[in-house]
C-alpha positions in Angstrom: 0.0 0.0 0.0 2.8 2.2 1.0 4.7 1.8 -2.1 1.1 3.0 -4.1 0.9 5.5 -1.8 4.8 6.7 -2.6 3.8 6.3 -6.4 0.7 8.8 -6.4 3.1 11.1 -4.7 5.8 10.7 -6.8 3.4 11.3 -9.9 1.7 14.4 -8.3 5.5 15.9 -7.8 5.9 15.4 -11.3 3.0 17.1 -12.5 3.5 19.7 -10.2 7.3 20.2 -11.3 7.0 19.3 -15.0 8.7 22.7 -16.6 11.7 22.2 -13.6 14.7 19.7 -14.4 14.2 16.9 -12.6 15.6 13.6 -11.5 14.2 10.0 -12.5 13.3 7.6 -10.2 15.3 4.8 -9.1 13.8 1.9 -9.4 15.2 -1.2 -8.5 13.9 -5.1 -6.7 15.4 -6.0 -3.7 15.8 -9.9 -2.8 15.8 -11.3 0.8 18.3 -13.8 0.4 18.9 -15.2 3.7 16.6 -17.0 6.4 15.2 -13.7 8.4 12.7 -11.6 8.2 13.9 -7.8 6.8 12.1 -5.8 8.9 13.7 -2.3 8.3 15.4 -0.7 4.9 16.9 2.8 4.7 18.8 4.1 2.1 20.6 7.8 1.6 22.6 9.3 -0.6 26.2 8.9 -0.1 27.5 11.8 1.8 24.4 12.3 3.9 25.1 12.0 7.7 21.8 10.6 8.7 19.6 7.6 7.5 16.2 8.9 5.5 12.4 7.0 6.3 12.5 3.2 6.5 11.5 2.2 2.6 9.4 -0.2 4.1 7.4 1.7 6.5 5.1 -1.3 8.3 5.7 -4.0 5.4 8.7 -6.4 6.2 10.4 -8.9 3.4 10.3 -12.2 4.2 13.2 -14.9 3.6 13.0 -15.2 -0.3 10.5 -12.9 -1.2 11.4 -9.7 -3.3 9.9 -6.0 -3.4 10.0 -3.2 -6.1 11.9 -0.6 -4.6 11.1 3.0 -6.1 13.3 5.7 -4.3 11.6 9.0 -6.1 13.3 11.4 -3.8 14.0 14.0 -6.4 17.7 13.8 -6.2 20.4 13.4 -9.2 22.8 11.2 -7.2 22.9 7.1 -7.8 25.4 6.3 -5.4 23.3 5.4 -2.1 24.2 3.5 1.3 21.8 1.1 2.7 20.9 0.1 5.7 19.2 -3.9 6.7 17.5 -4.2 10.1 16.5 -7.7 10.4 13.9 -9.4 13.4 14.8 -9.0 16.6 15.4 -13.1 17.2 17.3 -12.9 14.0 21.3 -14.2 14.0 21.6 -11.2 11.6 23.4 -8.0 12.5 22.6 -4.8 11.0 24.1 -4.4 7.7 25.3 -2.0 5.3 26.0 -1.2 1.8 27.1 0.8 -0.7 25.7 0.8 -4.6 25.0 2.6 -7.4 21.6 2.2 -7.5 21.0 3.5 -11.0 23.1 1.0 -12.7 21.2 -2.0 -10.6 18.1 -3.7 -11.7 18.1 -6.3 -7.9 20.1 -6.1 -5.3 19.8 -9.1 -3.3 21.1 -9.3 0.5 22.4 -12.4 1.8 23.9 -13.7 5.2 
């Protein structure tokens, strides 16, 4: 629902900003390779001190499912770090990377 939600938004920012230069969206699926639930998912541009909005919001991916990913945050950077948060029984630690998200079409996580 969230990511609908983001969409509309997304569109109406478009609209709104059509004459302006803008930046696409990246768009990208993210894979749950490994045998926890990914409860948490931030991403930020590289550079930026502090974490953005969980992607997720209240939806978690499960071990082996995948999720479009749309980051639509108007910027004309692809390099981004992540941040995983996993359950809280999990054997997982918090992880993090570093991509360029434009040039990825999945990125999956694994143990």
């Amino acid at each position: 629902m969230k990511n609908i939600k983001l969409s509309a938004v997304s569109a109406i920012a478009f609209l709104a900003f059509a004459g302006v230069s803008h930046a696409e969206d990246l768009v990208f699926t993210l894979k749950n390779g490994t045998k926890s639930v990914l409860t948490n998912f931030y991403t930020s541009p590289v550079g930026v001190n502090e974490w953005e909005d969980d992607v997720f919001g209240k939806q978690v991916l499960n071990p082996g499912e995948s999720m479009d990913i749309t980051i639509g945050d108007g910027r004309e950077v692809c390099k981004y770090d992540m941040k995983f948060e996993f359950e809280e029984d999990s054997d997982l630690d918090t992880t993090t990377d570093t991509q360029n998200l434009c040039e990825m079409g999945s990125y999956t996580i694994h143990e």
